[in-house]
C-alpha positions as CSV (number, residue, x, y, z in Angstrom):
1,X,0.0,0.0,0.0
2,X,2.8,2.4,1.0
3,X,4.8,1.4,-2.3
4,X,1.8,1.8,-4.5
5,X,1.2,5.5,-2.9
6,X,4.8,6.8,-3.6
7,X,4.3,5.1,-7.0
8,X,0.8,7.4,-7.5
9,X,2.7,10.2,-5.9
10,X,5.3,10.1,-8.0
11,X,3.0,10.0,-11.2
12,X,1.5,13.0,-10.0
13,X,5.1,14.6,-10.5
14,X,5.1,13.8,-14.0
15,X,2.5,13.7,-15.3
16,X,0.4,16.9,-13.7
17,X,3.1,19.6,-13.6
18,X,1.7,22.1,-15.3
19,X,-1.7,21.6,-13.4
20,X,0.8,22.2,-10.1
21,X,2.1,25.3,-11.2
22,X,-1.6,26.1,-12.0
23,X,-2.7,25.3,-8.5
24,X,0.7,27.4,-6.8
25,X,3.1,26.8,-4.4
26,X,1.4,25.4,-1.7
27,X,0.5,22.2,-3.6
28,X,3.6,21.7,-4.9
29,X,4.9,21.7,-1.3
30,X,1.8,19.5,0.5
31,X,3.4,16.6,-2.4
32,X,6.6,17.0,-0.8
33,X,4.8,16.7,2.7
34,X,2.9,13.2,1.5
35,X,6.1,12.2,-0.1
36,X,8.1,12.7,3.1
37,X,5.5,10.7,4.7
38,X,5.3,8.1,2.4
39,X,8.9,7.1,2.5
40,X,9.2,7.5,6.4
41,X,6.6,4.8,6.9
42,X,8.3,2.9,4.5
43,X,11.5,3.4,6.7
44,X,13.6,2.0,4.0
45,X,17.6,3.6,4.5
46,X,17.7,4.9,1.3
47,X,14.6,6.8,1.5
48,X,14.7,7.9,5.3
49,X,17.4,10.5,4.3
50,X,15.3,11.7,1.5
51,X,12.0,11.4,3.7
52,X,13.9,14.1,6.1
53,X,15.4,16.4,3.1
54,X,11.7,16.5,1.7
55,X,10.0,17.6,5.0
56,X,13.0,20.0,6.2
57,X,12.1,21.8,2.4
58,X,8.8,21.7,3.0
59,X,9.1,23.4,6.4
60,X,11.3,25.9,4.8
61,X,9.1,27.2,1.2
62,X,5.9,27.0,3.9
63,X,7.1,29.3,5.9
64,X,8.8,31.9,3.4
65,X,5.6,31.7,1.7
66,X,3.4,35.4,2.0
67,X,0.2,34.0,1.4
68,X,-2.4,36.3,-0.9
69,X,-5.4,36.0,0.2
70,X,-6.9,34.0,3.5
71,X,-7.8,30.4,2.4
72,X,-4.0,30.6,1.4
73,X,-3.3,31.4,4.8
74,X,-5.4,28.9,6.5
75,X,-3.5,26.2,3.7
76,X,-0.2,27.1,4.9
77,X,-1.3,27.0,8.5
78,X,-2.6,23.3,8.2
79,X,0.1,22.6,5.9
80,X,3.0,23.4,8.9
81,X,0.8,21.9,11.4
82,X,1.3,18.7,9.4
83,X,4.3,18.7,8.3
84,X,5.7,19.0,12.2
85,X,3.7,16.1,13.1
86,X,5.2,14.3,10.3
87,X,8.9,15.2,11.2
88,X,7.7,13.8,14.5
89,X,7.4,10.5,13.1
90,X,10.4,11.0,11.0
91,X,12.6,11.7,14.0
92,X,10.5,8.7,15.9
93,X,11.3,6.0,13.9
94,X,15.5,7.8,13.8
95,X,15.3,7.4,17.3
96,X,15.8,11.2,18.1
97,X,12.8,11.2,20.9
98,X,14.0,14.7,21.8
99,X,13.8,16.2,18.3
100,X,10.5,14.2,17.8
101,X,8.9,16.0,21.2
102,X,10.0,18.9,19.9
103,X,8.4,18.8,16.6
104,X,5.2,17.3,18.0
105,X,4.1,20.5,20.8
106,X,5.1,22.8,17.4
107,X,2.3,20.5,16.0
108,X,0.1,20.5,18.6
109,X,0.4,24.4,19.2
110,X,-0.4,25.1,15.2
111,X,-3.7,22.5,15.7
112,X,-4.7,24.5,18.7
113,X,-4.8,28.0,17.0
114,X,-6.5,26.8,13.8
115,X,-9.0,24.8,16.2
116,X,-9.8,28.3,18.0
117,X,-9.9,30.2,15.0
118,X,-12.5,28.1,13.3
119,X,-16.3,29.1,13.1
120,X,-17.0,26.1,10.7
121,X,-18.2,23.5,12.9
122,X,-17.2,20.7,10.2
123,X,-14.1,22.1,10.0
124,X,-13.4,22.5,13.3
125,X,-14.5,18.7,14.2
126,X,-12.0,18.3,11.1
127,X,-8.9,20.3,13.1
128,X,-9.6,18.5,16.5
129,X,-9.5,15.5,14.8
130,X,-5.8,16.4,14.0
131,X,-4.9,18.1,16.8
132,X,-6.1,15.0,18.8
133,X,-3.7,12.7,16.8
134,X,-0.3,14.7,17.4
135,X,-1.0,14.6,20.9
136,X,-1.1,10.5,20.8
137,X,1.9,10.9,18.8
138,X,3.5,13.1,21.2
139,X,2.6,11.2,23.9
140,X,4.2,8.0,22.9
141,X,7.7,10.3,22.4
142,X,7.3,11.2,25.8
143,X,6.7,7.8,27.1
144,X,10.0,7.2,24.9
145,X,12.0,9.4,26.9
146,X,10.7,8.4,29.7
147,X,8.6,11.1,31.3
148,X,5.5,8.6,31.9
149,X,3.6,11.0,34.3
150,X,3.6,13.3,31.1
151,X,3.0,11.0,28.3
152,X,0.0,9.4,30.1
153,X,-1.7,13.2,30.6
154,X,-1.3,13.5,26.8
155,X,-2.7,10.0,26.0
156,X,-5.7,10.9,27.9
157,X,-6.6,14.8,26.5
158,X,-6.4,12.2,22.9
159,X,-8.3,9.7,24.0
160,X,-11.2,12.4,25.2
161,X,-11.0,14.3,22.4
162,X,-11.5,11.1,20.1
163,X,-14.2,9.2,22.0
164,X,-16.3,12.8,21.8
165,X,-15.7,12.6,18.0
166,X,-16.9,9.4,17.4
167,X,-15.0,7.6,14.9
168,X,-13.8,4.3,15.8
169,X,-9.8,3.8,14.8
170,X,-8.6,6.7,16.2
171,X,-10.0,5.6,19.7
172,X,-8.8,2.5,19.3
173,X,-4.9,4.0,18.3
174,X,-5.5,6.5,21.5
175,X,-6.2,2.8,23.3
176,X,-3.4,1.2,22.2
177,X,-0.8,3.9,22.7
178,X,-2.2,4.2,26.5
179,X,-1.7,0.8,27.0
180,X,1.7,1.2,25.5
181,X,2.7,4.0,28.5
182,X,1.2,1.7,31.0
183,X,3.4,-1.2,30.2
184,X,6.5,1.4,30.6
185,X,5.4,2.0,33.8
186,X,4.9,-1.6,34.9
187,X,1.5,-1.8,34.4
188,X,0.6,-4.7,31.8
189,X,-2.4,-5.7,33.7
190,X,-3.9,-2.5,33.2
191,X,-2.1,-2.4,29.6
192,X,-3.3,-5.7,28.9
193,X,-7.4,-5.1,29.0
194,X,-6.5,-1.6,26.7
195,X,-4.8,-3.0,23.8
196,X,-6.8,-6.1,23.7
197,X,-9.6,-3.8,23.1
198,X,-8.1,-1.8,20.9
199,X,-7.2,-4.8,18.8
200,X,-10.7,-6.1,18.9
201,X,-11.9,-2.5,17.3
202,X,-10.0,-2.6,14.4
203,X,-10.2,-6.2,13.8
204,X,-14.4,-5.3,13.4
205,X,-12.8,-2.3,11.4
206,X,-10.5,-5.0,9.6
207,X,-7.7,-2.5,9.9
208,X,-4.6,-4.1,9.2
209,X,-2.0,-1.8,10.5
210,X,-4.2,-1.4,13.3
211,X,-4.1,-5.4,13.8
212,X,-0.6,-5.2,13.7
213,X,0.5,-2.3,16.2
214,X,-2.1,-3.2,18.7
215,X,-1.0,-7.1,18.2
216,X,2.5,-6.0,19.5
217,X,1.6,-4.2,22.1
218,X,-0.5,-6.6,23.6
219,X,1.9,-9.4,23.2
220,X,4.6,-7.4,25.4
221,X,2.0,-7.0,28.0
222,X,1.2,-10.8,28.2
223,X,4.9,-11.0,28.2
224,X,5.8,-8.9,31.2
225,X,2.5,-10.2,32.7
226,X,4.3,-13.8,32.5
227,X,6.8,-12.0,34.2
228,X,5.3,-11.1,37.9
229,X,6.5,-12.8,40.4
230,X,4.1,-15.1,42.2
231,X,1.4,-14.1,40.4
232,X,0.9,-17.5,38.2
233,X,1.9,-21.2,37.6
234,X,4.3,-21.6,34.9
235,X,1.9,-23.1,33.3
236,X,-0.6,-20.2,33.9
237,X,2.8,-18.3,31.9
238,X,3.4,-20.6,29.6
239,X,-0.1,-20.1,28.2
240,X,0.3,-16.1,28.7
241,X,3.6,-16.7,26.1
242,X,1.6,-18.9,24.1
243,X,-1.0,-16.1,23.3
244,X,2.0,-13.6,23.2
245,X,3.8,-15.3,20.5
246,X,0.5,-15.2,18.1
247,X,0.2,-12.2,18.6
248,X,3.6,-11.0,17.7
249,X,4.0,-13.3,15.0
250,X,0.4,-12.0,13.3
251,X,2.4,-8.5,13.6
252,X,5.3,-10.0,12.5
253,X,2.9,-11.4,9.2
254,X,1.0,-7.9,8.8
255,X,4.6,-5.6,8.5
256,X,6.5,-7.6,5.8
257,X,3.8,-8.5,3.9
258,X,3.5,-6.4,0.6
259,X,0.5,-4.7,1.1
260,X,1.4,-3.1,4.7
261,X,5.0,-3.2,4.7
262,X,6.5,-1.0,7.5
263,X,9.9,-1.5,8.4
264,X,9.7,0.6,11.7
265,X,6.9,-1.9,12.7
266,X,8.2,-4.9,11.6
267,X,11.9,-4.4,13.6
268,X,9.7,-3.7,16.4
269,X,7.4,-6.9,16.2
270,X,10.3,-8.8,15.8
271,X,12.0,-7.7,18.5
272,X,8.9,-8.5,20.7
273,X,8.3,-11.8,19.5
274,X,12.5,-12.6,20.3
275,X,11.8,-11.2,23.5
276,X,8.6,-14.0,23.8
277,X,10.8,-16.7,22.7
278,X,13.4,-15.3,25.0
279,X,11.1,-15.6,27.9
280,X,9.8,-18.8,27.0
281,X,12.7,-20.3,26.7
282,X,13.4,-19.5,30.4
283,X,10.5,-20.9,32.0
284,X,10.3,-24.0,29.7
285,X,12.1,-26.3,32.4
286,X,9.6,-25.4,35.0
287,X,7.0,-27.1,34.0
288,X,5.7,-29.8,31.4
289,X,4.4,-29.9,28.0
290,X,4.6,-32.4,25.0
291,X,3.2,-29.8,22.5
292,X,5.3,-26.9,23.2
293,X,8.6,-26.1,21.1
294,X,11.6,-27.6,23.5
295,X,14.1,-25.1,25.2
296,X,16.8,-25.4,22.4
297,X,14.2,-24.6,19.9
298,X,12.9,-21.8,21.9
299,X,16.3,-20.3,22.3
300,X,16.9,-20.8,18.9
301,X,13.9,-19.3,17.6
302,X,14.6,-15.9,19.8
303,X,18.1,-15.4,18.4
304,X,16.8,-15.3,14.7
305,X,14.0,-13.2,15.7
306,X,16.7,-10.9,17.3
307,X,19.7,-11.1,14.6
308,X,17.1,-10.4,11.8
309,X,15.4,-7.4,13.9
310,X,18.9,-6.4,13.8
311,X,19.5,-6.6,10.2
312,X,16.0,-5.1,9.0
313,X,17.2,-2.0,11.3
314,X,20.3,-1.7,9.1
315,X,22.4,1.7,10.4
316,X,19.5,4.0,9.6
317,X,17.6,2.8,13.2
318,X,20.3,2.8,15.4
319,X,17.7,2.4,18.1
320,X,15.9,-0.4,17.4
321,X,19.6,-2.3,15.9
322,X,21.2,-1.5,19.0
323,X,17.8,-2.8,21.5
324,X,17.9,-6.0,19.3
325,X,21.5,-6.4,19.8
326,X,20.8,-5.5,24.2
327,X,18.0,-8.2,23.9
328,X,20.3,-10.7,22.3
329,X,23.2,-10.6,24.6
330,X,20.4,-11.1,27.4
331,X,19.3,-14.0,26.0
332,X,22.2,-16.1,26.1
333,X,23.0,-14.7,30.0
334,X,19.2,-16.3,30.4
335,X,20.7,-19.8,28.5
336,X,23.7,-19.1,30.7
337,X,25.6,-18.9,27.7
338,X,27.5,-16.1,29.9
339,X,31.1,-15.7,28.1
340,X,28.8,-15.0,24.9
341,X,26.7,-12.7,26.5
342,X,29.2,-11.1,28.0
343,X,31.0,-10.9,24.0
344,X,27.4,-9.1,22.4
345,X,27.4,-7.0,26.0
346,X,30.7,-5.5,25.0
347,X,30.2,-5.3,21.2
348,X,26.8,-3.4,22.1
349,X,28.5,-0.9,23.9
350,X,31.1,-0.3,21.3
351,X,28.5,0.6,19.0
352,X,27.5,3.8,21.1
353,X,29.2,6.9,20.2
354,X,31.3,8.2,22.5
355,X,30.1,11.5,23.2
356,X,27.1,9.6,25.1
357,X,29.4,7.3,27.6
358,X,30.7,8.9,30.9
359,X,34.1,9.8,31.0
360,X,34.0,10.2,27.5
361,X,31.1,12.4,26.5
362,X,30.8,16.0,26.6
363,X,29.4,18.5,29.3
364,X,26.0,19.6,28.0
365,X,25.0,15.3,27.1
366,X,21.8,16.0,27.9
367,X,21.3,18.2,24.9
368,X,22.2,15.2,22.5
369,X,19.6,14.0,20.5
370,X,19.6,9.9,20.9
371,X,18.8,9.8,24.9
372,X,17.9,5.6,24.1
373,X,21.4,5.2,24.2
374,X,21.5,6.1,27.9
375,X,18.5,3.5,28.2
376,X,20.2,0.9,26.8
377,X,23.2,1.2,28.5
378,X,21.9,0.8,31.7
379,X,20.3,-2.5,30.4
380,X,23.8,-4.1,29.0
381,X,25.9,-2.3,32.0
382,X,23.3,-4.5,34.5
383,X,23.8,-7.6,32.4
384,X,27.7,-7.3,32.7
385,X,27.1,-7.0,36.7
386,X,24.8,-10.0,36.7
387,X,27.3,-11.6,34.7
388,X,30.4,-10.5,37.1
389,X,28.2,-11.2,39.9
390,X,27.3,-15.1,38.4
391,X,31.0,-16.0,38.2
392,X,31.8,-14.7,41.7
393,X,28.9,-17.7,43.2
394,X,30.5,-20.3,40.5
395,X,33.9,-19.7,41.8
396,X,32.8,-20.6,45.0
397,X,32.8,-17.0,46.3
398,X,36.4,-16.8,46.4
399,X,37.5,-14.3,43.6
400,X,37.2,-10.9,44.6
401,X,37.8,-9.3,41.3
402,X,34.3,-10.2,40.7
403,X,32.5,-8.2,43.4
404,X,34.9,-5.4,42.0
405,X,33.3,-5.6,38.7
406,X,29.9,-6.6,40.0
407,X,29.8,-3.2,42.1
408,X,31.3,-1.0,38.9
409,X,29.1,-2.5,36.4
410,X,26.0,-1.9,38.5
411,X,27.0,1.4,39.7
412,X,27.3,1.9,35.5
413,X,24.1,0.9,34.6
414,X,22.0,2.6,37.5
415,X,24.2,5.8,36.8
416,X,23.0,5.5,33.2
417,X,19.6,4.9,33.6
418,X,19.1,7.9,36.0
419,X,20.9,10.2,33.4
420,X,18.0,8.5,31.0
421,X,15.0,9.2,33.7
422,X,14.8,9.8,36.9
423,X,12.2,7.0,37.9
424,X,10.9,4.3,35.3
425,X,10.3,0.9,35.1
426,X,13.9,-0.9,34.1
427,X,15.5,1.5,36.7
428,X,13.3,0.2,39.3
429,X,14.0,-3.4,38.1
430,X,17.4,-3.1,38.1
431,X,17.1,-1.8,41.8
432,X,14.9,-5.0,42.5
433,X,17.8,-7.3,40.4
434,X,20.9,-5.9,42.0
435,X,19.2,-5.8,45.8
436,X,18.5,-9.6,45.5
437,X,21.8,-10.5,44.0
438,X,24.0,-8.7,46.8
439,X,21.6,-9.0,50.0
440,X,23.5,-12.4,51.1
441,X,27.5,-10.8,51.1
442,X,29.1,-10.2,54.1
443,X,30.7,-7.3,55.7
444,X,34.2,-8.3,53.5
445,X,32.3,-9.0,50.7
446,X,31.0,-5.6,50.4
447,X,34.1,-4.1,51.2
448,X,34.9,-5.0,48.1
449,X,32.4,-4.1,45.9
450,X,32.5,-1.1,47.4
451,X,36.3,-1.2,45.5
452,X,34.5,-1.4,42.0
453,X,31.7,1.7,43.5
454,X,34.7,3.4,43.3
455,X,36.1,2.8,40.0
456,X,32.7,4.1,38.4
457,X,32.7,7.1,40.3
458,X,36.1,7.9,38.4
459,X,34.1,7.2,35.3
460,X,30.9,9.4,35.9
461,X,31.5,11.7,38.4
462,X,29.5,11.6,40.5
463,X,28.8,10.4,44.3
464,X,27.2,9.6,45.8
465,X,26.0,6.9,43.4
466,X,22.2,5.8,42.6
467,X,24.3,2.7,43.7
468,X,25.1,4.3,47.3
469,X,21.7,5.3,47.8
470,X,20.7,1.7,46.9
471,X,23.0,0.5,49.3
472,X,21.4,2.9,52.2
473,X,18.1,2.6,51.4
474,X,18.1,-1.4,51.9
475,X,19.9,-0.8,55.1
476,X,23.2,-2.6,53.7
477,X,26.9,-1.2,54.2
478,X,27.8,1.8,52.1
479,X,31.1,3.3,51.5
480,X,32.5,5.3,54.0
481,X,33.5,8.1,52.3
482,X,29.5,8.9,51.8
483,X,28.0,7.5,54.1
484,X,27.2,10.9,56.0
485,X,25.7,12.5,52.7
486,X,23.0,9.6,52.5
């Protein structure tokens, strides 16, 4: 569908210039705008760079434009309103959450005016309609950043705005993305009933993109609902995996197929349904079942779900490559394939520019524009503690190098996640991992990971450490040198 558009759009460009230059610049530059759209969906690395060129030009001969007369001021107003929430997408799918945000309140502000400004009721149905879709969009690129609290405000004022219009899919989208935030913040109970709703909608609708986002997002909330401790059998989470893995894969069906392809949305279903193998093939030895793929199998099936998420990302998605290649190195630590997880742990690393790693990066990091890579640090530096920490217990608690690189590694990846958000969900469960692995060392044991505490504070700068206050707040020994600041 998206290759037959650019195909029509493209026609247009031959075939009706003179009827362009008839109609003026503005139409000339809305083509440009569908164009830029077009190929960003289609997320392609060839056409991503011209998807950006097209939309920054677009931005650019809008806004020099002196309209003549007021419709052509109204066009150019709608025009920029949607061309910002295009670039929003555009800088989404780069992985630029920042730069998205950015370009999304620009949209949101222009909606708002035009809404206000409108006597037409039609029209002005027509304009909320809009504005109600940047502010999904924009509150997904929160939720991205991690400033949930937000996000979830912004999700709501949508979801309002769209039930009190009426229409169907964009309620169900508004669902969907909600249920999205809510599984950030550790919620996929709550996620769970909202995207399974919004996938029944627009399976009446028979919406297929609509199928296919709203089947991945409810396949991670059966996944991290399989995840709760105590909650169920493993049984009870085999059969939560079972229904998460059919969901991904019909995702997995509806983004590479022809008609819908989307490579945005297919890296990300294949990422989910790696991560359901993933967790599958953890629980599989606690319980017993004939018809379900063995662990081997499982294990296997996650690593090519992960490796070709990986390739479809290509360099243009640097995000979603470099999650892939996070989730892979977790999966063999899962396997307890460690030396190999600790190998993709280090290659994922190397892949970050330096600018965003402590000791190396540059005073005002915050202002760069990929913060995932902050994210996803703090994911692979917590896998090279559990990993550190692992090898301590299998060498019989004796080597205490390990505890040295168990207490820098964690300090790493807490340190990183806290320069990525404040409070969120895989901060919170890195707390929960790290307490539960270092609860049981003694006095000496501490001591020295209190040794590797130190060696990250020479690499980020700071101390007391998220670590310290980790430490303190569990009532465990901290380093003396801070324990009178906590």
């Amino acid at each position: 569908m998206n290759r037959e558009a650019l195909s029509l759009l493209r026609g247009i460009w031959k075939r009706c210039s003179d009827l362009l230059e008839q109609a003026g610049p503005l139409a000339e530059t809305e083509l440009k705008v569908l164009e830029g759209e077009v190929l960003t969906y289609l997320g392609e690395e060839e056409n991503l760079e011209r998807a950006g060129e097209l939309l920054e030009k677009s931005i650019e001969e809008a806004s020099d434009l002196h309209p003549e007369d007021e419709f052509e001021r109204w066009r150019r107003q709608v025009l920029l309103a949607e061309v910002y929430n295009v670039l929003g997408y555009y800088y989404r799918n780069l992985g630029q959450f920042r730069k998205a945000v950015e370009a999304y309140r620009r949209a949101v502000a222009q909606w708002r005016l035009l809404e206000e400004g409108e006597k037409d009721r039609l029209r002005r149905m027509a304009l909320r309609a809009q504005h109600a879709n940047t502010l999904n969009n924009l509150s997904w690129a929160l939720a991205e950043q991690g400033h949930l609290a937000e996000a979830a405000h912004f999700c709501e004022d949508a979801l309002e705005m769209r039930v009190a219009l009426g229409p169907a899919a964009p309620v169900a989208l508004s669902l969907n993305t909600y249920g999205l935030i809510l599984v950030r913040d550790d919620k996929p109970h709550r996620a769970q009933v909202l995207t399974g709703r919004a996938l029944g909608i627009f399976r009446g609708l028979d919406y297929p993109r609509g199928i296919g986002l709203s089947s991945i997002a409810l396949a991670e909330a059966l996944r991290r609902m399989s995840a709760v401790e105590y909650l169920y059998a493993p049984e009870e989470k085999a059969d939560l995996l079972r229904r998460a893995e059919q969901h991904a894969s019909d995702a997995v069906e509806i983004f590479s197929g022809p008609q819908m392809r989307e490579r945005s949305r297919l890296v990300e279903a294949l990422i989910e349904r790696g991560c359901v193998y993933r967790q599958w093939a953890w629980l599989w030895p606690q319980y017993e079942s004939s018809e379900d793929p063995d662990q081997d199998e499982l294990a296997r099936r996650a690593e090519a779900d992960l490796k070709r998420a990986m390739e479809e990302a290509g360099e243009g998605m640097a995000y979603r490559r470099l999650d892939a290649h996070v989730d892979l190195a977790w999966l063999y630590y899962y396997m307890r394939q460690y030396k190999q997880a600790e190998k993709e742990a280090r290659a994922a690393i190397a892949s970050v520019p330096e600018e965003y790693r402590f000791g190396k990066g540059r005073s005002d990091a915050q202002q760069l524009p990929h913060s995932f890579y902050w994210l996803l640090l703090g994911k692979t530096y917590l896998l090279l503690g559990e990993t550190a920490m692992r090898q301590f217990e299998y060498e019989g608690r004796k080597e205490e190098k390990y505890l040295r690189r168990g207490g820098l590694y964690y300090t790493l990846g807490l340190a990183y996640d806290e320069f990525y958000a404040p409070d969120f969900r895989d901060l919170r469960r890195a707390i929960y991992r790290i307490y539960i692995r270092i609860r049981r060392l003694n006095e000496g044991e501490f001591a020295s990971l209190h040794k590797g505490i130190r060696e990250a504070v020479e690499v980020c700068g700071k101390s007391p450490t998220r670590m310290d206050r980790l430490l303190a707040e569990r009532n465990l020994p901290v380093r003396a040198e801070v324990e009178w600041m906590l």
